[in-house]
C-alpha positions in Angstrom: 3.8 -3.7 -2.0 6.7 -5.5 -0.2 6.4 -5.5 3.9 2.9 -5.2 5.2 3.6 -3.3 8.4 1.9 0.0 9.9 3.7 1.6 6.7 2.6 -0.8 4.4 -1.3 -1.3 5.8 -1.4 2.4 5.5 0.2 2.5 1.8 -1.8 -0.5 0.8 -5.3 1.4 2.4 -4.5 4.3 0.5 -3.7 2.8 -2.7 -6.8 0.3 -2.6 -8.9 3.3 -1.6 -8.0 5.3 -5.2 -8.9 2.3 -7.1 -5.6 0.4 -7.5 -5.2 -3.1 -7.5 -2.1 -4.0 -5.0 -0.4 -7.4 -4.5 1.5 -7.6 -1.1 4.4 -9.3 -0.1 5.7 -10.2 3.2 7.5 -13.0 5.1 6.6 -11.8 9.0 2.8 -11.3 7.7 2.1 -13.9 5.2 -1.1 -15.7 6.4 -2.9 -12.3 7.7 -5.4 -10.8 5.6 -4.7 -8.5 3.2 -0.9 -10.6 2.3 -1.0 -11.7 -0.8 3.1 -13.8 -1.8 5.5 -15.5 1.3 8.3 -13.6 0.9 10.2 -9.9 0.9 10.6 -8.9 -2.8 13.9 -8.6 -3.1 13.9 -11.9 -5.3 13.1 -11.9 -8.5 10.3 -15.6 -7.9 8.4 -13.4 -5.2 8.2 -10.3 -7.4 7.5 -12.3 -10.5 4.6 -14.3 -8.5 3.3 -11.2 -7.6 3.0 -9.9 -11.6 5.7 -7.5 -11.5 5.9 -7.1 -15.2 2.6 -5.6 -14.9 3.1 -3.6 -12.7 3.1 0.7 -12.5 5.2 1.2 -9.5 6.6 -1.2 -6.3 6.4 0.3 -2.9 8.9 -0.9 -0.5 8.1 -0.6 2.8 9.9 -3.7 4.9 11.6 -2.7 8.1 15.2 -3.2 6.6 16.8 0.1 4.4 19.0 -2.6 2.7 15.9 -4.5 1.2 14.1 -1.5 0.6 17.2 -0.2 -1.2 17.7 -4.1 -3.1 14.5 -3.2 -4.8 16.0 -0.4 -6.7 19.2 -2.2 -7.9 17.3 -3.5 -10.8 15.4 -7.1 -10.8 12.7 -7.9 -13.5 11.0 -4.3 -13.9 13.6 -1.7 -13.0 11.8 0.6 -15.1 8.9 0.6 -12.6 8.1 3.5 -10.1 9.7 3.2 -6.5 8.3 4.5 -3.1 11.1 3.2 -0.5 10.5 3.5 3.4 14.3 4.7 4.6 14.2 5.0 8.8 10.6 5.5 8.8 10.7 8.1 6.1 9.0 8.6 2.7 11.5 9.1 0.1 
């Protein structure tokens, strides 16, 4: 999960609550409970840190379309699922 705001806490709850393991990253956050990596996910270190090659699917839900959108320009797992927050919308 990259950005942990109201989005993301409510991504991350729902996710948690159906038995998946999530690893969150955020810059603004980092420190709070519940943030996991310093950073934004769209570099490849923060993603890595954060197990990405394991991964099923990367939610991207920082306030920024153009880093939600870097996610799905490739990176180390571009085979991965994507849920991107564009202007406050699911897509």
């Amino acid at each position: 999960m990259c950005g942990y705001g109201r989005f993301g806490h409510g991504i991350r709850d729902a996710l948690t609550k159906a038995g998946n393991e999530v690893t969150v990253i955020d810059k603004l956050h980092y420190g709070e409970k519940g943030v996991d990596i310093e950073g934004t996910g769209t570099d490849s270190a923060s993603l890595i840190n954060a197990g990405i090659e394991h991964s099923v699917g990367i939610v991207a839900g920082n306030a920024s379309d153009l880093k939600n959108l870097a996610h799905r320009a490739g990176g180390p797992r571009p085979q991965a699922r994507h849920l991107h927050r564009l202007e406050g919308r699911t897509r």
